[in-house]
N, C-alpha and C positions, 0 to 999 in steps of 0.2 A: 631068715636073718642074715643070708652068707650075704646077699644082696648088700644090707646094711654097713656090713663092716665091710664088704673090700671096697664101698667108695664110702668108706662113712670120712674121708676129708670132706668130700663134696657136700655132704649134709653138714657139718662143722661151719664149712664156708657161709650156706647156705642161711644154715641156724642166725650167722653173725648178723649177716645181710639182714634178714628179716627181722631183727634185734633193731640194730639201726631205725631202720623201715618205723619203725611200728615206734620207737624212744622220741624220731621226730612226729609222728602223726600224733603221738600222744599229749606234747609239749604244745603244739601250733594248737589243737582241739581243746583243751582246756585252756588255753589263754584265750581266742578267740569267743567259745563258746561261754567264758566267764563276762566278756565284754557284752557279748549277746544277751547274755543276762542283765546287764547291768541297763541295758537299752529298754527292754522288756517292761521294766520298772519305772523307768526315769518317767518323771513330770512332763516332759516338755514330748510332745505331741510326735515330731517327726521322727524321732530315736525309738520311740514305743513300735512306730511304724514299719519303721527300718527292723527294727529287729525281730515283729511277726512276721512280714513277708520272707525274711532270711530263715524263721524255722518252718515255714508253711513250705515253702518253694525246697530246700531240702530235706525238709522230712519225709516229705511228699513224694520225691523223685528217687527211683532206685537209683541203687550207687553204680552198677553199671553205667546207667547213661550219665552220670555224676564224672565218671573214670573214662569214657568214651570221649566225651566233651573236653576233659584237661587233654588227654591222650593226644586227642586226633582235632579237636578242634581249632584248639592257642594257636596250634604249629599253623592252623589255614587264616589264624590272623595276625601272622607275623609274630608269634611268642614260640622260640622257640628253646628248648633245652633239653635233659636230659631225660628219659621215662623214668628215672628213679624218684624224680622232684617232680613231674606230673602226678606220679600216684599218691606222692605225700600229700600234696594241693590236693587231689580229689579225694583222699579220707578225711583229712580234714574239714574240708567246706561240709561232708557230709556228716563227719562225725559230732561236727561244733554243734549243728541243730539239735540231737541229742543231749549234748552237754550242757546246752543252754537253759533245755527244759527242766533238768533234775537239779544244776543250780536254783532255777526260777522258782522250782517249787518246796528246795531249801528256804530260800529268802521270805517267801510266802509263810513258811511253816513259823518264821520268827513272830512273836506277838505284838503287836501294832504299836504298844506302849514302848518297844523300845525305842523306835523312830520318836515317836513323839519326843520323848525323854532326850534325847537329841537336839532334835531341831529347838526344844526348851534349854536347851544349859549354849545357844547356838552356833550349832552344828549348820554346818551345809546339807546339801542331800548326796554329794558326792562324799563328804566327809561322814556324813551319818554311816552311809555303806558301806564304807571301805573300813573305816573304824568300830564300826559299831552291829552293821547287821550279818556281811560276810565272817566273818569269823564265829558265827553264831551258825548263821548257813550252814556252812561247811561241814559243820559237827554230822547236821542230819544229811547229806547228802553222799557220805561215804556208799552205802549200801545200793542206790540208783546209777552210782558213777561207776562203781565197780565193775555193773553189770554192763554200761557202756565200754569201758574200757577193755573185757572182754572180749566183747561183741567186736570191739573194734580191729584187736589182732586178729580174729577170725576173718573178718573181713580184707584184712592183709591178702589173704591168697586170691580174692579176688584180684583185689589191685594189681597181684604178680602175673596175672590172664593176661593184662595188658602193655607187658612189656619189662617191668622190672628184671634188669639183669640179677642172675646169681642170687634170688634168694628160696624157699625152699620149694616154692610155687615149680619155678623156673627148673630146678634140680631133678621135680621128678618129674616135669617134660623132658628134660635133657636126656636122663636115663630110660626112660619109654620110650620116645621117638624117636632121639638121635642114636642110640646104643640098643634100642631093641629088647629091653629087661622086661620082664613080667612085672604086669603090672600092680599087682595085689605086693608084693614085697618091697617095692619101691612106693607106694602110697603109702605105705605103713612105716616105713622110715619119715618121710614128711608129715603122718599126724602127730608122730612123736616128738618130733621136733616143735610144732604146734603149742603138742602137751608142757613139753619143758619149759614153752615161756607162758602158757595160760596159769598153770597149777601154782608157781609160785607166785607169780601177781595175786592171784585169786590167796591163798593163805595170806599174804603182805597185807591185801587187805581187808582179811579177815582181820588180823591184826590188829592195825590201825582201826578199823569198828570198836574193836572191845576195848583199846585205850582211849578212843575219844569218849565211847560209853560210861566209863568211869569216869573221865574230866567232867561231863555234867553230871 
């Protein structure tokens, strides 16, 4: 544990960073992955399209070559920027696929009379959804997203493999190979760090389950 504390700034720093990291991959992944959804469903032919090829194609593809590609590819066609906003773009595009399906199967779960009952008093089908069937979704999808969203900060230390300055991925490379630490003491400061942000998400939405469980 000495490890831990004489650079636990560095793990604080690092904690932030991956805080960050993981608050933008979370926001981009469910707004994306809710639109994905929203493709999945629609009527009109090309959008349904668009949006199985978008969960086929990243569901499909491990997130390394998902993180290789934003990484090392954008930059060889002229996009270039920071590795902190490559890894977000690459959890994201990966993590949306995910999010898309446990919406989809929210929306699914709603009973077919509510649509109709909609498009009867008339409704759009954009309006139907937005107003009438997501907010119904949502209820059952807590416990599927959860698990995504999990999945997803875990996934963070991937992302940090490929470049991310400063977050906890990075911190115990820096301590192992540039400083030379052992490395059993210095991973174990970085799963903790992990810990601190998976366990209270995970409670929050436990949380949140048992008050939407009560709303219906």
């Amino acid at each position: 544990m000495g490890v831990i504390f004489d650079n636990f700034s560095l793990y604080v720093d690092g904690f932030l960073t991956t805080l960050k990291f993981c608050a933008f991959a979370l926001v981009g992944s469910l707004i994306i992955g809710t639109v994905i959804a929203a493709f999945r469903v629609s009527p009109v032919p090309p959008l349904r399209w668009f949006g199985t090829s978008w969960v086929n194609v990243f569901r499909n593809c491990p997130l390394t070559v998902v993180l290789f590609f934003c990484a090392f590819g954008l930059p060889e066609l002229g996009i270039n920027g920071e590795y902190f906003w490559f890894g977000v773009l690459g959890l994201v595009l990966y993590t949306s696929a995910f999010v898309c399906e446990a919406v989809r199967s929210g929306i699914n779960a709603v009973p077919a009379g509510q649509a109709e009952a909609a498009r009867a008093v008339g409704l759009t089908f954009q309006q139907s959804l937005s107003i009438v069937i997501m907010p119904q979704a949502f209820r059952t999808v807590v416990p599927p997203l959860g698990s995504v969203i999990i999945a997803m900060i875990k996934n963070s230390a991937i992302a940090g493999a490929f470049g991310v300055p400063g977050d906890l991925f990075d911190v115990g490379e820096v301590l192992t190979s540039a400083q030379g630490l052992a490395a059993v003491p210095v991973l174990t400061g970085v799963a903790l760090g992990y810990l601190a942000i998976t366990i209270p998400v995970g409670l929050l939405l436990g949380l949140l389950e048992r008050k939407v469980a009560i709303a219906r």
